[in-house]
N, C-alpha and C positions, 0 to 999 in steps of 0.2 A: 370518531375515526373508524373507518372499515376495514379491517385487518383480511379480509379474505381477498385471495388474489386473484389478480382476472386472469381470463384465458391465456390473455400474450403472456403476462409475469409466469402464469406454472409454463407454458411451452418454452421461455427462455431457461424458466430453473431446472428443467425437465433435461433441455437440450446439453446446459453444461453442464449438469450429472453423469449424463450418458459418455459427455466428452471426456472428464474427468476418468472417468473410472475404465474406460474403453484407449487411449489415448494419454494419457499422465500416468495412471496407476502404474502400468506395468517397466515404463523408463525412470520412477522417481528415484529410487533406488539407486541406481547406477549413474543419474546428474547428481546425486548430493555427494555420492561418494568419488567420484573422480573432479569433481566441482566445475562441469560443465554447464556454459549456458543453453538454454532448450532453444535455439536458435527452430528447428522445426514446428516446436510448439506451437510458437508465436506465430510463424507461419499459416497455422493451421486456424490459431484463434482469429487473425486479421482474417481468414477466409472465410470465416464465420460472422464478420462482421461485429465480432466480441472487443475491439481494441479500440472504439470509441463508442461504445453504447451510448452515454448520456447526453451526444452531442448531435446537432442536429444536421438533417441528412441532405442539407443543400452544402453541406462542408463536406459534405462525404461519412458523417455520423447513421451510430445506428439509431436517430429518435426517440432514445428510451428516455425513462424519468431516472433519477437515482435508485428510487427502489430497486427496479430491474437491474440496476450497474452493482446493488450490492447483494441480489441474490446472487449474480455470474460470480460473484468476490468468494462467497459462502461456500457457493459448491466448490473452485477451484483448490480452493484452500481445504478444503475436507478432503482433499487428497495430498496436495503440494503444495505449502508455506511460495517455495523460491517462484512456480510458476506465479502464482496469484500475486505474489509483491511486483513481480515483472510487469503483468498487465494493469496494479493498481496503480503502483508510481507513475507509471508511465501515462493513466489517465487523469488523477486526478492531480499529481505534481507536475508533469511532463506538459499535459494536453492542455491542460486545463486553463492557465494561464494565458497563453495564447488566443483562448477562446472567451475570457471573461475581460483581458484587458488587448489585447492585441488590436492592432491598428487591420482594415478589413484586407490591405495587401497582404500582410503578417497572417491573418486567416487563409486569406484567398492560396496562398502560398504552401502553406505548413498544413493545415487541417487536414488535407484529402489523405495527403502521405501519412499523417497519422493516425486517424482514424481506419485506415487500412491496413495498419501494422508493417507498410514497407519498410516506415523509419521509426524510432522510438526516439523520446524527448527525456531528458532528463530537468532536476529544480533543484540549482546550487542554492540553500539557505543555509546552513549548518559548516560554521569554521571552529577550529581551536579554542578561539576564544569568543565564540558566541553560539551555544546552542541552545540552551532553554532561556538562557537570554537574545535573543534574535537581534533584538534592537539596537546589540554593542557588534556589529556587521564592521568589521575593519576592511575590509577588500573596498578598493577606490578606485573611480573610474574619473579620468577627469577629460573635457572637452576640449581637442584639441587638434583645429583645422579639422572641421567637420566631422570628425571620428572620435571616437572614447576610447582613451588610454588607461588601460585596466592595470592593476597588480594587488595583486593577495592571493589568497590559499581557501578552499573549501577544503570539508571533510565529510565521510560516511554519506557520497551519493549515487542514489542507487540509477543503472541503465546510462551511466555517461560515458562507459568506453566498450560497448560492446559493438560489432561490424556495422549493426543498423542506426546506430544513434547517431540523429539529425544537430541537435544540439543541444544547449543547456541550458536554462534561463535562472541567472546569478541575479542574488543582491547585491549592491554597491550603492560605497556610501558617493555623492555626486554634487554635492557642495555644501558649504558650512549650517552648522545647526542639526548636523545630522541628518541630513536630505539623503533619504534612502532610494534607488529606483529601481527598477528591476530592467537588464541587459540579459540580449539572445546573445549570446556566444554559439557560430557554429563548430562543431569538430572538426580540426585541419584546420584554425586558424593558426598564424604565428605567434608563439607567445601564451597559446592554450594548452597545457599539457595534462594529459591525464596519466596520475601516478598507477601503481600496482595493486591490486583488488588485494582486498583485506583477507588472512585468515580470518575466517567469522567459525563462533560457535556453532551456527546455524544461518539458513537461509542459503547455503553453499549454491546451490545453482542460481544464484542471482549475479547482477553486477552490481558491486559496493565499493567505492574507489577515491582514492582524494582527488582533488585536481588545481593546479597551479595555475597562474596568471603572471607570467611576467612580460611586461612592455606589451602587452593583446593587443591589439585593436582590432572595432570594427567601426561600421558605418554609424552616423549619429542616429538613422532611422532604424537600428537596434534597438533601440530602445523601445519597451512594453508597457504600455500606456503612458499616464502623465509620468512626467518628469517628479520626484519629491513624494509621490504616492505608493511608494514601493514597501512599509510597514506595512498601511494598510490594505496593501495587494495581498500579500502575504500573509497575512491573517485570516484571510477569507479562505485563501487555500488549503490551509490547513483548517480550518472548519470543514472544508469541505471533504477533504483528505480525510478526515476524523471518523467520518462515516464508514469510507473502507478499508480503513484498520479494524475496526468496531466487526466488522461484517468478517473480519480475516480473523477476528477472536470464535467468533461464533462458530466459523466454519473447522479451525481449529479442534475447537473443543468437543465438537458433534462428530468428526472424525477420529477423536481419539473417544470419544464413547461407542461409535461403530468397531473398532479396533478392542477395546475393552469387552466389551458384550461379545462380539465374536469369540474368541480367544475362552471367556469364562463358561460359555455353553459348552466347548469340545474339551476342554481341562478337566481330569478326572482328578480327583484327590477322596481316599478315604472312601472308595466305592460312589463317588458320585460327582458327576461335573460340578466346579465350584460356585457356577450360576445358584444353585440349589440355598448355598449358603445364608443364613441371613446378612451376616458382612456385607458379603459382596453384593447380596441385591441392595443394601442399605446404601453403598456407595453408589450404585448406578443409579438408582431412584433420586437421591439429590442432583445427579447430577445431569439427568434429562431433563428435572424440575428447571432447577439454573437455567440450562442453556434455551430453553423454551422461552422462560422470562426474559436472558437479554437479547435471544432473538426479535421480542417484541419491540424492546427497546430501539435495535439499529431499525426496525421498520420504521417506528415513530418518526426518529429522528432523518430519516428518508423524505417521510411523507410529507413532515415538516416543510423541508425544503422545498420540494415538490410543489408543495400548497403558498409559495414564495413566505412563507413566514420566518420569525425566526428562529434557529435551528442550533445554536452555538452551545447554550447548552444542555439540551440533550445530545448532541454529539459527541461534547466531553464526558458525562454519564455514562455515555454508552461502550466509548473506549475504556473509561477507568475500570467500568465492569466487567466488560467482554476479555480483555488483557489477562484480569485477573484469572479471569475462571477459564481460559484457555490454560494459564500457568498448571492451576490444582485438574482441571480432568485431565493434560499429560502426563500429570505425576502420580493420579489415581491410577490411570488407565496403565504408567510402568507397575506400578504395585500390584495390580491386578493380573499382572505378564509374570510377574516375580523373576525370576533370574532370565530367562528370554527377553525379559521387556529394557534390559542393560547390555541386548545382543543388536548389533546396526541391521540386521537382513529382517529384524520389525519393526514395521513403521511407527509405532509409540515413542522408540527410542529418537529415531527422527524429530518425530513429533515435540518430544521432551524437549531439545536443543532447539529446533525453531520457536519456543513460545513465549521465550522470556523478552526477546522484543518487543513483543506488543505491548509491553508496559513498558519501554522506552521511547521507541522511533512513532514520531508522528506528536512530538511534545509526552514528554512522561508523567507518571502517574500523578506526582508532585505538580505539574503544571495545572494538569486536568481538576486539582482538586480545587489548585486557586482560579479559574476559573470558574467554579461551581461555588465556590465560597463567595465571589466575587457577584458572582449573580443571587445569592442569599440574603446581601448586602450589607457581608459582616468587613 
């Protein structure tokens, strides 16, 4: 494998650095803390042609590989958790589906607007009583007079009720034996409702929200691919989603080591910035080490894909790692703030509260491991 990146890869990782830190930096602050969503942002990223990178450009995509879709992940998140879940749900949960199992109307229809960040998509999988168990999906859509009559309850989905969101794409179960399928619910159906956005720890400028089904329907050509294939639709997406989690770890934890190293150059203690210290260098030095290593990792598992090979698990690898170590540099990187870095006007503190997700959302750590155990073939 060849780890150096081409021209286009650095001018895209180049471009959403500059976006990031020109454009996000100076608003994240005041979206986490009033828990507003970046309605402009997204704006800005669709005119950049940043909200369907890995899709291709007769749909209205920007032609990229995943790699590219998980540098744009890395840098946005090195600045802003809520932006970068905004634009990754939205592509790899939201878009994605559409684009891997959707019927060519269903493309011809949904892609442009998505891919151009007019509208945003949300992916009901996660209820009450089925979230690391997926495949106990109680929400039931049943066939009736050409249309599907839905009713059940999703939870914790992110982009399903903010002003641009096109629609949703649920699990239901759609006849005995557990026949699962995957249903486009648009927004402003009767019988769709979207409840009230979560008090969240973190991720505050996002939208996170339950949503109800009672008596829904829509058309029977709602429906997203085969009939009965909707387990493993949905497996694939989150493998594929797996990667820009992975990438939202990395970007995470190399932003709160920018934040950290800043911070310890200009802090004097004792007659001399604390950078000086061995401690402190001892803790930055593991901790560019780490984040270089599972930066490789999400490339791999990129490249993986990219090369049509299979990718499942190193993408669970990559998450289980990247989670983790976005956890320990935000909570180096507070220690290293010491009583500022337990103050909201610095972004560690941020930082701190958005990173315990990533070892939950997107299947948790416990998933990931039996997956990897799974492919050991213990």
């Amino acid at each position: 494998m060849e780890f150096e990146l081409s021209d286009d890869h650095r001018l895209l990782r180049d471009t959403v650095r500059e976006f990031a830190q020109q454009e996000v930096r100076p608003v994240a602050e005041e979206l986490d803390r009033t828990k507003s969503f970046p309605y402009d942002i997204v704006a800005r990223l669709g005119a950049l042609d940043l909200m369907g990178i890995p899709f291709p450009e007769e749909y209205g995509g920007g032609g990229g590989d995943t790699l590219a879709y998980a540098l744009a992940v890395e840098e946005l998140t090195r600045v802003d958790s809520s932006v970068a879940i905004t634009m990754c749900a939205h592509t790899s949960l939201g878009t994605q589906p559409i684009y891997l199992f959707g019927s060519e109307a269903q493309k011809r229809e949904w892609l442009p607007l998505l891919c151009s960040g007019q509208r945003l998509a949300a992916f009901g999988l996660t209820e009450p009583e089925a979230g690391s168990d997926a495949g106990n999906t109680q929400t039931r859509a049943e066939l009736d007079d050409a249309e599907w009559l839905i009713n059940g309850a999703k939870q914790f989905i992110t982009n399903a009720g903010t002003e641009l969101t096109a629609f949703v794409t649920i699990t239901a179960v759609t006849g005995g034996g557990r026949e699962i399928s995957n249903i486009l619910v648009e927004n402003g159906t009767p019988g769709y409702e979207q409840g009230t956005p979560y008090r969240k720890m973190g991720w505050n400028a996002s939208d996170t929200r339950p949503l109800a089904f009672t008596d829904c329907r829509v058309p029977e050509a709602n429906l997203v691919g085969r009939r009965g294939a909707g387990l493993r639709q949905f497996l694939q997406v989150l493998d594929i989603g797996r990667i820009g989690v992975a990438a939202m770890g990395v970007g995470l934890a190399q932003g709160a080591l920018d934040e950290a190293l800043a911070y310890a150059k200009q802090r004097r203690a004792f007659g001399h910035s604390i950078s000086r210290f061995q401690i402190i260098q001892a803790k930055l030095a593991d901790l560019t080490t780490e984040i270089e290593a599972a930066r490789l990792l999400v490339h791999k598992a990129a490249w993986l894909k990219d090369s049509g090979r299979n990718f499942s698990l190193l993408a669970a690898q990559a998450k289980l790692k990247t989670g983790r170590l976005a956890v320990r540099a935000a909570e180096e990187a507070v220690q290293i703030h010491g009583g500022y870095g337990y103050v909201e006007e610095y972004p560690v503190c941020r930082f701190y509260r958005d990173a315990k997700i990533l070892t939950i959302g997107e299947g948790t750590d416990e998933v990931q491991q039996m997956v990897i155990a799974r492919a050991l073939g213990t």
